[in-house]
C-alpha positions in Angstrom: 0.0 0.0 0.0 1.0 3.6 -0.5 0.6 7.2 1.6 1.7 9.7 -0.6 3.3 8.3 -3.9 2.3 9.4 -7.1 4.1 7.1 -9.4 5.1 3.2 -9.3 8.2 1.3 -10.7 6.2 -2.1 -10.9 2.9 -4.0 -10.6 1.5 -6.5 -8.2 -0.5 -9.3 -10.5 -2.9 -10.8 -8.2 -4.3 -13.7 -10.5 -7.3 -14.6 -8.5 -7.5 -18.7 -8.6 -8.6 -20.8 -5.8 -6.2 -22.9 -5.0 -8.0 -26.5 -5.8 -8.2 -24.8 -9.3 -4.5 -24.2 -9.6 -3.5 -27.1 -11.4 -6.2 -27.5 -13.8 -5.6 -23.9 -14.5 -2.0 -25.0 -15.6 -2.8 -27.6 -17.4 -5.8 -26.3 -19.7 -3.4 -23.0 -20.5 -0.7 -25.6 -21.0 -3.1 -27.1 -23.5 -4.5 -24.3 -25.1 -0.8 -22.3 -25.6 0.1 -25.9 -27.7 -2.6 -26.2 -29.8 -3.0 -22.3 -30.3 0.8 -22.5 -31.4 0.8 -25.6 -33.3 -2.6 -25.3 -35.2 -1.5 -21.8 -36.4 1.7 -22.6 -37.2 0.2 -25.2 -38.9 -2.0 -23.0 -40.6 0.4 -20.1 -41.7 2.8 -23.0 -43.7 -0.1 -24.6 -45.5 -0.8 -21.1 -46.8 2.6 -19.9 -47.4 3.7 -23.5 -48.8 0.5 -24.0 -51.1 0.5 -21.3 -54.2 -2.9 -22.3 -54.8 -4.2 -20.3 -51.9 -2.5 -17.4 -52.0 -5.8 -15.5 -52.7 -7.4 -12.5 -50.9 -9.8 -14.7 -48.2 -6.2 -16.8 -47.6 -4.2 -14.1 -47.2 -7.3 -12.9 -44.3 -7.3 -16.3 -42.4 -3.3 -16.3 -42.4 -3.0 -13.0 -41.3 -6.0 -14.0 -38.6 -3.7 -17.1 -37.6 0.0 -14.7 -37.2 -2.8 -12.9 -35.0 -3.7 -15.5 -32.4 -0.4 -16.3 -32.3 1.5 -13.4 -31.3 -1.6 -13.3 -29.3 -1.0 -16.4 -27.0 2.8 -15.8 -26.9 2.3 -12.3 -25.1 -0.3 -13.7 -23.0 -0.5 -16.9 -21.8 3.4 -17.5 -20.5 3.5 -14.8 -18.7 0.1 -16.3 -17.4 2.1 -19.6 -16.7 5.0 -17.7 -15.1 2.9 -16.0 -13.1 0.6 -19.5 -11.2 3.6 -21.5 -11.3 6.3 -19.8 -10.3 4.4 -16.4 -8.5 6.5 -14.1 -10.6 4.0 -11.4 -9.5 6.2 -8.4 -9.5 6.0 -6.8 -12.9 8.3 -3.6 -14.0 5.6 -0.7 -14.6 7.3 -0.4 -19.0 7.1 -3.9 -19.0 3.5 -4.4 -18.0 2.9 -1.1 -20.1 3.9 -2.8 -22.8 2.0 -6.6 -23.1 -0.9 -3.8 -21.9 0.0 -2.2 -25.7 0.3 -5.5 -27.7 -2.5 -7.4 -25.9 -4.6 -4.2 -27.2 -3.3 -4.1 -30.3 -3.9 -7.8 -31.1 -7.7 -7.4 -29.9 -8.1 -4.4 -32.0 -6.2 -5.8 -35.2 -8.7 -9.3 -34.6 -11.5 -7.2 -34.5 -10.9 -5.0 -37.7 -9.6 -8.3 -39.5 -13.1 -10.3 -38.7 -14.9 -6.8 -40.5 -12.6 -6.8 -43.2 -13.1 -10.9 -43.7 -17.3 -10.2 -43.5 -17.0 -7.2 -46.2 -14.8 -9.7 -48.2 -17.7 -12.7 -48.3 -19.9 -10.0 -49.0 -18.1 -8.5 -52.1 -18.2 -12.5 -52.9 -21.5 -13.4 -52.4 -23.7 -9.7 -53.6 -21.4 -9.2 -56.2 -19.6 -12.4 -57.6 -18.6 -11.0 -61.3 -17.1 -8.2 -60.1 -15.6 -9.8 -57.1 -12.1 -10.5 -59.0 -11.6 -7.2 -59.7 -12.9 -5.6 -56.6 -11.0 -8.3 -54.0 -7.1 -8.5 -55.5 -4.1 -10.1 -53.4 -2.6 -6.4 -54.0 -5.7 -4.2 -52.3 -5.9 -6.8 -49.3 -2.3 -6.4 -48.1 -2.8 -2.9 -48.7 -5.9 -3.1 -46.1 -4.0 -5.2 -44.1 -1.3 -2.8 -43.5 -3.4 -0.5 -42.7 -5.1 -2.2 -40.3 -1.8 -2.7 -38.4 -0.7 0.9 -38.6 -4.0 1.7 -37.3 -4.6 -0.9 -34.9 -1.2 0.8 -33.3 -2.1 4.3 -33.9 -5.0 4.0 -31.7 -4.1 2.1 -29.2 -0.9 4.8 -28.6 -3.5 6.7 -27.0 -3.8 4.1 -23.9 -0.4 4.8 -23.5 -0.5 8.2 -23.3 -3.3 7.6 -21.0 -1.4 5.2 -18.7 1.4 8.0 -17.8 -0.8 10.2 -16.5 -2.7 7.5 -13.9 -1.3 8.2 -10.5 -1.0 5.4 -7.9 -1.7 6.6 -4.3 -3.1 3.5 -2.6 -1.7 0.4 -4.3 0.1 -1.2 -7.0 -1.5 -4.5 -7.4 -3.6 -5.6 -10.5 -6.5 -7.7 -9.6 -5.8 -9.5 -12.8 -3.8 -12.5 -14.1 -1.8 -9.8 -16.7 -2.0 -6.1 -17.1 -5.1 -4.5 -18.1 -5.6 -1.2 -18.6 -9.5 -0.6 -16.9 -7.9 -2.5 -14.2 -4.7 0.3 -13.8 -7.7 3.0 -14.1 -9.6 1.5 -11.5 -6.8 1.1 -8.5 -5.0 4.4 -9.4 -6.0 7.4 -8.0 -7.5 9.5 -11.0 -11.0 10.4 -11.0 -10.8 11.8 -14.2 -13.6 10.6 -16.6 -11.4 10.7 -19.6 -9.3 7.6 -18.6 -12.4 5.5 -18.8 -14.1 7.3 -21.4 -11.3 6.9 -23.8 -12.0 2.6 -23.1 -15.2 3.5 -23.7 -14.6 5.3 -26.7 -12.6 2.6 -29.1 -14.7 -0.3 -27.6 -17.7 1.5 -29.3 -15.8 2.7 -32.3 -13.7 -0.2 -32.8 -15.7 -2.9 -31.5 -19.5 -2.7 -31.4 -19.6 -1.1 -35.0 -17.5 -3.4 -36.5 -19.4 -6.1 -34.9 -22.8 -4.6 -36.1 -21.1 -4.5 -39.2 -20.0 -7.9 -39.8 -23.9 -9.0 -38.3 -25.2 -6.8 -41.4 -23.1 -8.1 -43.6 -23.6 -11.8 -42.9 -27.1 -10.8 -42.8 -27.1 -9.8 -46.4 -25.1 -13.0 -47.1 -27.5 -15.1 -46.1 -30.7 -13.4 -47.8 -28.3 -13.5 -51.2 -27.7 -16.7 -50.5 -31.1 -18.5 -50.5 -31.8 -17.0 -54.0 -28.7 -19.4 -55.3 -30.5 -21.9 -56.9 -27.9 -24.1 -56.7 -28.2 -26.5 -53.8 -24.1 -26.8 -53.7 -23.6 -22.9 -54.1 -26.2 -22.9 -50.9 -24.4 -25.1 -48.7 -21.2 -23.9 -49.7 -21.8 -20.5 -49.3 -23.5 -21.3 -45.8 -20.7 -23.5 -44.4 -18.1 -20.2 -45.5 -20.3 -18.2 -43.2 -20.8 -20.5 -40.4 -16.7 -20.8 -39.8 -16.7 -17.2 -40.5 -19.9 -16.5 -37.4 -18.0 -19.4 -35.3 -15.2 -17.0 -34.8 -16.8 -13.7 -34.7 -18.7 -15.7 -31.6 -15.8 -16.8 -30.2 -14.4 -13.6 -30.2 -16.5 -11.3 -29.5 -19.5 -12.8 -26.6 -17.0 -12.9 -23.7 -15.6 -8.9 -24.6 -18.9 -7.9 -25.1 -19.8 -9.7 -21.6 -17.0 -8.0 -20.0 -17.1 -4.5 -21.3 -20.9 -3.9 -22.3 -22.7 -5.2 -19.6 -21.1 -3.0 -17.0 -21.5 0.2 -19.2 -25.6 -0.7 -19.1 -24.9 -0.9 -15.2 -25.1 -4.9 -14.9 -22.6 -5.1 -12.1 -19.9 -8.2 -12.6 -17.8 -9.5 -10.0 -13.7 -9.4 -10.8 -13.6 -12.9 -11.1 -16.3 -12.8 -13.5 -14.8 -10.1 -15.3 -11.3 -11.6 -15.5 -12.5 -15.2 -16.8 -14.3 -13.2 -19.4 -11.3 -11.1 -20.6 -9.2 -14.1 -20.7 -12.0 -16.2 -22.3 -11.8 -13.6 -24.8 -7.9 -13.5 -25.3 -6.9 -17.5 -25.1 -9.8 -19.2 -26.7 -9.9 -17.2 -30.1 -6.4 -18.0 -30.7 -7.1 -21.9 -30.1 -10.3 -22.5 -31.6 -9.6 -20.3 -35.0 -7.1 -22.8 -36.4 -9.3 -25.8 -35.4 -12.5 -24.2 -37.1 -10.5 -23.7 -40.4 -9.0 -26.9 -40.6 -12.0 -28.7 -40.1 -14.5 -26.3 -41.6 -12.7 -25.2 -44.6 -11.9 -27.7 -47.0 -9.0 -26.8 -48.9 -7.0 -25.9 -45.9 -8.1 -29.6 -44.8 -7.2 -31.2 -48.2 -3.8 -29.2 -47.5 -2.7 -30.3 -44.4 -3.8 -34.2 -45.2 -1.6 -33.7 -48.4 1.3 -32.2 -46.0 1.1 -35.2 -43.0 0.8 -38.2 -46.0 3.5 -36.6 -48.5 1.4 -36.3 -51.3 1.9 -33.4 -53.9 -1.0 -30.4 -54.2 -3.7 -31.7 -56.7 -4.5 -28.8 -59.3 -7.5 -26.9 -59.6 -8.3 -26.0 -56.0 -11.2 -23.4 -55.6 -10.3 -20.8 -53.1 -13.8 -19.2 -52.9 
């Protein structure tokens, strides 16, 4: 506890898990940091290896996969490190910074999963014009973007951070650092701190989300005119792995951060299993969804495990 200081060197994490909980903890984010890093690995060399899917919606899910795995290596070792071995204390730039990337990957996730809904879209309302709407060229070009921006943003919460002044404590309720949670212990009543959360959640978050739920919408009213039983499924069964993880995603953040802005009060260790719901499953479910949802990738990796050479003529929409 502190009297008088206005400033901390380093953070307390105080991951809140009962004790009889401990070890199943460990081993389901044991479990979930190997298949998150395995599956996308796995993912990212079919793409890069197979020629044949180096196409826009590709060049999406591997970006999505590069994602959720820089995503589980910021989060869930430290994680580890921190039930196994209590390494609590936490230098105040280093927990600024996973703060920084562990925002950035949530916000680049979130713009990606519009940017993959406009892209089915474009597919499905306009499938003549999709080739020259959608090239490999204009979707690294948007996917640049969306990392510049993704970082531009989030710079702000930075900012932010530098002014919080810590009066009464220095430990984070939380199994990482979060930046509501370094707004809520510090001793700055100023609005602005929270609104700015508020701000890009809404922005950045809700209206992509209503976005991609438009989008899909339209997706699937285009979709039943097909006549084509085939074009119908297939176009259905893109969606589906597409909606799969959008939910995945984005019902435990909207948990976490919406329901306490309509004044639904959560507990911190509701809040916390949210958030971290939110950060660990995406990253192991994505690659697991593709693979088994998305045929070519499938077709690819069986070809990859049994040796066999990459059969021509592969669709990629």
């Amino acid at each position: 506890m502190f009297n008088s200081s206005l400033s901390v060197s380093e953070f307390v994490l105080h991951c809140a898990i009962k004790p009889e909980q401990t070890s199943t903890t460990i081993a389901l984010l044991i479990l979930i940091c190997l298949v998150s890093f395995f599956g996308n690995m796995l993912v990212i060399l079919i793409i890069i290896t197979n020629h044949q899917l180096h196409s826009p919606m590709y060049i999406y899910i591997g970006t999505l996969a590069m994602i959720d795995l820089a995503n589980g290596i910021i989060l869930i070792p430290k994680m580890l490190n921190v039930i196994l071995f209590d390494a609590l204390v936490v230098a105040y730039t280093a927990c600024l910074i996973q703060m920084y990337l562990i925002l950035n990957v949530e916000l680049m996730e979130s713009l990606l999963l519009t940017l993959m809904a406009i892209d089915r879209y474009v597919a499905v309302v306009f499938p003549l014009r999709y080739p020259s709407i959608v090239t490999n060229k204009t979707v690294w070009v948007c996917v640049v973007i969306l990392i510049i921006s993704a970082f531009s943003i989030n710079s702000s919460y930075v900012f932010y951070t530098n002014e919080l002044l810590f009066c009464k404590t220095n430990i984070l309720p939380y199994c990482f650092c979060d930046y509501s949670t370094m707004v809520l212990i510090s001793c700055s009543d100023n609005p602005k701190f929270l609104l700015l959360l508020s701000t890009i959640v809404i922005t950045c978050g809700m209206f992509p989300f209503a976005l991609i739920l438009f989008s899909y919408s339209i997706i699937g009213l285009a979709a039943l005119r097909i006549s084509s039983v085939e074009g119908k499924r297939k176009v259905f069964s893109t969606c589906l792995s597409h909606l799969l993880v959008v939910g995945f995603f984005y019902i435990p953040f909207m948990v976490s951060y919406i329901l306490p802005g309509a004044g639904v009060k959560l507990s911190t260790e509701v809040y916390n299993i949210m958030v971290i719901i939110g950060n660990v499953v995406p990253p192991m479910m994505n690659p697991i969804i593709y693979s088994f949802r998305n045929k070519e990738i499938k077709n690819s990796i069986y070809r990859l495990l049994s040796g066999k050479k990459t059969a021509p003529g592969i669709n990629n929409h």
